[in-house]
C-alpha positions in Angstrom: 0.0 0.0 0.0 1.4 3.6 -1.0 1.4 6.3 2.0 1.6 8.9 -0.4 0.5 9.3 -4.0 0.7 12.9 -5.9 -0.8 12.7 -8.8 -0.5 15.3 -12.1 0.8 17.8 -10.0 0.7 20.7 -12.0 2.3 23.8 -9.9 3.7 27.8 -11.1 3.9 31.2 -9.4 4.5 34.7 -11.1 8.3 36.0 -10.9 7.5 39.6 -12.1 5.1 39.0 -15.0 6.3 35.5 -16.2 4.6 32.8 -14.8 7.4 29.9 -13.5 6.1 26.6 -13.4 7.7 24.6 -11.0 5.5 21.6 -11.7 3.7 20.3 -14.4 2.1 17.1 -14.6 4.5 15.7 -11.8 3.1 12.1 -10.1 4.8 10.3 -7.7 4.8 7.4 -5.4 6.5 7.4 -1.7 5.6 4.0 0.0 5.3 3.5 3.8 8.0 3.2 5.8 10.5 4.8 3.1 13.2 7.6 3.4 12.8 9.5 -0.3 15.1 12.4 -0.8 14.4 14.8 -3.3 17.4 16.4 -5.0 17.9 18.9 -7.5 19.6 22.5 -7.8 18.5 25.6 -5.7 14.7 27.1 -7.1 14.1 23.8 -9.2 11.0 23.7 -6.9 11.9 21.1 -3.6 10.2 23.2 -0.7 7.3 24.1 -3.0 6.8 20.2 -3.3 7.1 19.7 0.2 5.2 22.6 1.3 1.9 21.1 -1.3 2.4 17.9 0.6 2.2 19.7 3.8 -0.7 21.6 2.7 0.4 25.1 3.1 0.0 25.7 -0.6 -2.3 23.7 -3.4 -1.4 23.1 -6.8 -3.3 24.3 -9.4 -4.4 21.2 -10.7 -4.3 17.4 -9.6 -4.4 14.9 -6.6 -2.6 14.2 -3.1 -3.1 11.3 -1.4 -2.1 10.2 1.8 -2.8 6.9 3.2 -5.5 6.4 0.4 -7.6 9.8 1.5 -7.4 13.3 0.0 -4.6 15.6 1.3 -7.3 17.6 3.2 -8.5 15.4 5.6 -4.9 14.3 6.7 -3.5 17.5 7.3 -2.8 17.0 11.0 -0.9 14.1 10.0 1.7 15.6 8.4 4.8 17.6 9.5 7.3 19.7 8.1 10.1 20.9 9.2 11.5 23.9 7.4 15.0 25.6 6.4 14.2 27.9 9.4 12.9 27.2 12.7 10.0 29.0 13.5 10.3 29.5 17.1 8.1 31.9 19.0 10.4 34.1 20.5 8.6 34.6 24.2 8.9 30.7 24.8 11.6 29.0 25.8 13.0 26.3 24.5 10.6 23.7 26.4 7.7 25.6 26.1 8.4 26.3 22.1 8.5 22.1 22.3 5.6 22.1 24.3 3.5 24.0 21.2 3.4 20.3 19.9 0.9 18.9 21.7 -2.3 20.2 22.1 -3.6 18.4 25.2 -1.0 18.9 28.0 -1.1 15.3 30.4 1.8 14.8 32.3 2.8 12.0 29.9 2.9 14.0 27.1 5.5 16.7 30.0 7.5 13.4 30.4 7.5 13.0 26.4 8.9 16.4 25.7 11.5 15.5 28.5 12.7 12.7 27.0 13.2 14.2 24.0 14.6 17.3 25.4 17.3 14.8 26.2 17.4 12.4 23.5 17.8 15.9 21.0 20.9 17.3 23.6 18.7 20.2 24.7 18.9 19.4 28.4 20.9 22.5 29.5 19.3 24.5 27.2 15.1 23.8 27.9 14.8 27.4 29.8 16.8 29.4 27.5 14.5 31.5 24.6 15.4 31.3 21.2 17.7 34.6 20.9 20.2 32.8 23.2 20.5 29.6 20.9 22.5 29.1 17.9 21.2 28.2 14.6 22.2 24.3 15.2 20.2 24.9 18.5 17.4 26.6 17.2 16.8 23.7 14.7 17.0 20.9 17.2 14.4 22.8 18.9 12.1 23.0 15.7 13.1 19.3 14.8 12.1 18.3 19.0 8.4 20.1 18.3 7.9 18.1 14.9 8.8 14.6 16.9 6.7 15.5 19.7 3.7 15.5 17.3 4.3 12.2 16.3 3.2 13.1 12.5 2.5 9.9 10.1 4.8 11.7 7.4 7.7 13.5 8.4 8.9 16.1 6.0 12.3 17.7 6.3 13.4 20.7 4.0 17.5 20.6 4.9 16.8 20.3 8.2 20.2 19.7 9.1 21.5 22.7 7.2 22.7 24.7 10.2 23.8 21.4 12.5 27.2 20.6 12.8 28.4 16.7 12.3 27.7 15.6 15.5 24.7 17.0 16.3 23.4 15.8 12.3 24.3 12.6 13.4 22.5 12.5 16.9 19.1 14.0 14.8 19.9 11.8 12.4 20.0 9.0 14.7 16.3 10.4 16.8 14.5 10.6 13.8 15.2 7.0 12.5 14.2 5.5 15.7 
């Protein structure tokens, strides 16, 4: 069974007066359970992709599926993690987590703990987002998407600002 299906994708936006297309016609399979990587040059279209999967845009014509129901109703399923965190800037860093989950049970307090620790953010959880470095400020952001446990995980270069270590220890959180 195929988690997600994008079918005759047909995507464009206006730079000036001349209409880019970014997709046309474009279908694709990503079945469960798989890492896909897209790949191509810088403004060939990659976060307009992800952000049509994630909703946050809609192409102009054809069809997203995820598991076998129309993009709409599985919205809340999805999460993307973008080039740059958005943090709010009045939280700190366990509170910005925190944003993830909607009802706040003590389980879901030991959750973000957990991962608070898992992501090496331990000494950082009451520091606010203008005290963090960019490799800090995305672990945060990456910590909130976890937290939601999303069916589909979608990462535009996360792991741009992370050094090699801390890509690795990510790496290594969001695999297991």
């Amino acid at each position: 069974m195929s988690n997600l299906i994008l079918n005759n994708i047909c995507f464009s936006y206006y730079e000036k007066e001349n209409k880019k297309i970014i997709l046309d016609n474009f279908s694709c399979t990503v079945k469960k359970g798989k890492f896909t990587s897209i790949i191509g040059p810088s403004g060939t279209g990659k976060t307009s992709l992800l952000n049509l999967i994630a909703g946050l845009a809609e192409p102009e014509k054809g069809e997203i599926k995820f598991e076998n129901q129309a993009l709409k109703q599985v919205i809340n399923k999805i999460t993307l993690i973008q080039q740059n965190p958005s943090l709010m800037p009045w939280l700190n860093v366990y509170n910005n987590i925190s944003l993830a989950k909607s009802n706040y049970e003590t389980s879901n307090y030991n959750n973000i703990d957990k991962l608070i620790k898992d992501i090496g953010l331990e000494e950082f959880s009451s520091n606010f987002p203008y005290q963090l470095s960019g490799g800090l400020l995305q672990r945060v952001a990456i910590a909130r998407a976890l937290l939601s446990n999303p069916n589909l995980l979608l990462l535009d270069e996360p792991f741009a600002a992370l050094d090699n270590l801390s890509r690795e220890i990510i790496a290594a959180e969001l695999v297991s």
